[in-house]
N, C-alpha and C positions, 0 to 999 in steps of 0.2 A: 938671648937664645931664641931660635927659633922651632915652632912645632910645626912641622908637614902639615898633621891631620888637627893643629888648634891645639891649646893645653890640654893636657889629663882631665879627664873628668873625677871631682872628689866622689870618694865611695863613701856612703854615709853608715850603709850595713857593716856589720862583723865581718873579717873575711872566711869564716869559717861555717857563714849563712849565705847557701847558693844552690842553683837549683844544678846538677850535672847533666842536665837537657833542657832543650830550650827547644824554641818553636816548637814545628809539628813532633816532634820524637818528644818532647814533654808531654805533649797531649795523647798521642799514643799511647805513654806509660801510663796517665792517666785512666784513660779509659779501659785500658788489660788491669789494671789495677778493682778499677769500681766493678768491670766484668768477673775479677776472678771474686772478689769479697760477694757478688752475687749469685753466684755458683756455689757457692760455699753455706753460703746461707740458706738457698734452696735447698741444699742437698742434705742438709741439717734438720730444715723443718720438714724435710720428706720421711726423713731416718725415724722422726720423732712419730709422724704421723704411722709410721712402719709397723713401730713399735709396740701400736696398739692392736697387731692381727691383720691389717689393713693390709691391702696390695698393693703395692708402689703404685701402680697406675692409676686406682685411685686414690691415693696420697694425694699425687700428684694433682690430680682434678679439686679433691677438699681441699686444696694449698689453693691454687686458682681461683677457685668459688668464695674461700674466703677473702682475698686479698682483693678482687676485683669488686665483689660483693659490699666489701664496704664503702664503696662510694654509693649504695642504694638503701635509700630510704623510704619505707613503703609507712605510709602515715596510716592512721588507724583510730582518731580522735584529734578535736579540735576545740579549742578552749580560749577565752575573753583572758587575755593581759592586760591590766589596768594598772597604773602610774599616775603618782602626783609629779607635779610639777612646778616649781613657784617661779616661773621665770618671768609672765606676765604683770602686770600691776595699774595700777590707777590711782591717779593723784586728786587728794579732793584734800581742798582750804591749802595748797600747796603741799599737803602732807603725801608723799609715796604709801602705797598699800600695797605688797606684795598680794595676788589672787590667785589662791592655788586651782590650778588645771587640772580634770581626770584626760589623762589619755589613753586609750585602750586602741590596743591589734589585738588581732587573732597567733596565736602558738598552737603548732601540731607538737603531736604525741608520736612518735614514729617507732619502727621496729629496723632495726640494721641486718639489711641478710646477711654479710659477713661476719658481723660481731654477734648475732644473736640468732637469726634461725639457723643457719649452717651448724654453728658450736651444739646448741641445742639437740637437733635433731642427730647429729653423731654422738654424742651425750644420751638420746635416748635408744638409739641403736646398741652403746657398748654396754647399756645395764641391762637389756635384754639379751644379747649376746652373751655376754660375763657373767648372766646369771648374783648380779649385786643384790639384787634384793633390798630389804632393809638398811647395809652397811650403806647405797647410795644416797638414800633420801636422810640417813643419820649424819654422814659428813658431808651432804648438801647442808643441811640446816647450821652445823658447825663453822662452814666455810661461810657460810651466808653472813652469819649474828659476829665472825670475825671480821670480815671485809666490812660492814656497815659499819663496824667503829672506827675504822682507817679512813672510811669514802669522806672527801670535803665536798660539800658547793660550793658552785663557784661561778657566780652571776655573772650572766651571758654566754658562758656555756654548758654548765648544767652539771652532775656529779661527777667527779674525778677520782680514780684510786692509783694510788703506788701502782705501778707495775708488776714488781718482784714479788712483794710480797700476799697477793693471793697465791699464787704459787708454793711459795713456802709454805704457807697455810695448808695446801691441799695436800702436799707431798707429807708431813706430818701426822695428816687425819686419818690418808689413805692407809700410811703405815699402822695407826692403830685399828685400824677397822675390819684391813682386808691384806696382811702383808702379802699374800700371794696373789693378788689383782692387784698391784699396787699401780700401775701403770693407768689400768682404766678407772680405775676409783678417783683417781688423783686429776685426770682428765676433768669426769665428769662432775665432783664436786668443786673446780677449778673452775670451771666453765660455767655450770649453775647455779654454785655459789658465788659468783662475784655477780651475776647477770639480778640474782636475788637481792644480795645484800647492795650492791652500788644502787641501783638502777630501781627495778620495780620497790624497795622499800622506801626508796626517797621520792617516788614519784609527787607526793604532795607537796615537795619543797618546791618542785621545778616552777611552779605558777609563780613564784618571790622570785626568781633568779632571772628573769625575764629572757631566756632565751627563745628563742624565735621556733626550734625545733628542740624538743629535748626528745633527744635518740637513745633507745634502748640498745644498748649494745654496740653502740654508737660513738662519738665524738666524746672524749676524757675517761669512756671506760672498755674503747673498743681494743685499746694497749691492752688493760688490767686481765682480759677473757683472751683473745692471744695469745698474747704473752702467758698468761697463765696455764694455757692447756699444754704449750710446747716446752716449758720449765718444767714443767709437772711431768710430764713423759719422760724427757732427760735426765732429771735427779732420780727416777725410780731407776 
C-alpha cells in the first residue's frame, strides 16, 4: 500500500485530549480568556474596595497603588549578616582541618508601599471615618497574637503567612467587636493585624534567615495583608 502524504502519524494522546483551536484562534482564545478572568478580578477587588464607603474611582486608584506599589521598596535600616562557613580547610601532617569562615553583607529592613503603607494608611482612614475606636486596636491586637502563631520563617526570604487565613481571622473578630462595622473593622484589623503579628513581631528572626531584604509588607506576607483586606470585605 501506498501513502500520498507518507504513513499516518501514531497519535500517542487520548483521543478525547485536544485543543478545538489551533494556531492563532487558540491564542486568541487564550488571551479573551486571561482578559476576561482579569476583568473579573478587578472588578471584584474594586466592589470589595466599594464596599468600604470608598468611590469607585478611588477604589480604583487604592487597587493601582497597591498592586503597582508592591514592586517598591523604600528601605529604612540596614544591618551586618554574618555566616559561618566550613567550606575552607588546611592540611597540616597530611591531616585536612576544616576552618570555619565569618562571612558578612549587609540586609536592609525595608517598608512595601503596596503591602504596607497604602493598607495602613486606609486602615487609619477607616478607624477614623467608622468612628472604631477601641473595637480597632482590640481586634488589631487579636488579629496580630493570631497570625504570629500561623507566620513561619523561612530562610532567604523572610516570614510567610497562609493567605486565607488572616482573613478568616479578621472577619470573626470584626463580627464580635463591631457587627455593624463589620466591613471596616475586618479591613483594618486584617490589614494591621497581619502587618503586626507577621512582620514587625518577627522582625528579630529576619537577621537568622539571611535574607538580603526583609520587607515589611513585603515578599511571603504581602499575599497574607491583600488577600486579607479584600476576603475580609467580601465575607462581611
Amino acid at each position: 500500500m501506498v501513502w500520498r502524504d507518507g504513513p499516518p502519524r501514531r497519535v500517542t494522546r487520548p483521543p478525547f485530549l485536544y485543543w478545538p483551536l489551533a494556531g492563532p484562534f487558540l491564542l486568541a482564545a487564550v488571551f479573551l480568556a486571561v482578559a476576561l478572568a482579569v476583568f473579573l478580578l478587578v472588578g471584584v477587588l474594586t466592589y470589595a474596595l466599594a464596599s468600604l464607603g470608598i468611590a469607585p474611582w478611588i477604589a480604583a486608584l487604592l487597587l493601582l497603588a497597591v498592586l503597582l506599589g508592591s514592586a517598591v521598596n523604600i528601605p529604612v535600616a540596614r544591618y551586618r549578616v554574618s555566616a559561618v562557613q566550613m567550606e575552607p580547610y588546611v592540611s597540616v601532617f597530611g591531616i585536612r582541618y576544616f576552618v570555619p569562615v565569618l562571612r558578612s553583607r549587609s540586609a536592609v529592613v525595608a517598608v512595601n508601599l503596596g503591602g504596607a503603607l497604602v493598607p495602613a494608611a486606609l486602615s487609619v482612614y477607616l478607624i477614623i471615618h467608622d468612628r472604631l475606636g477601641w473595637q480597632a486596636f482590640a481586634a488589631i491586637a487579636i488579629v496580630g497574637v493570631l497570625v504570629h502563631l500561623v507566620a513561619r520563617p523561612v530562610p532567604g526570604l523572610g516570614i510567610a503567612v497562609p493567605a486565607l487565613l488572616p482573613g478568616i481571622f479578621a472577619v470573626l473578630t470584626a463580627f464580635l467587636f463591631h457587627p455593624a462595622a463589620m466591613a471596616g473593622l475586618a479591613y483594618v484589623s486584617g490589614t494591621l493585624g497581619t502587618l503586626a503579628g507577621a512582620d514587625l513581631a518577627n522582625l528579630g528572626k529576619v537577621r537568622r534567615l539571611g535574607a538580603p531584604v526583609a520587607s515589611i509588607g513585603g515578599a511571603g506576607t504581602f499575599d497574607g495583608v491583600f488577600i486579607t483586606g479584600i476576603v475580609a470585605v467580601l465575607l462581611t
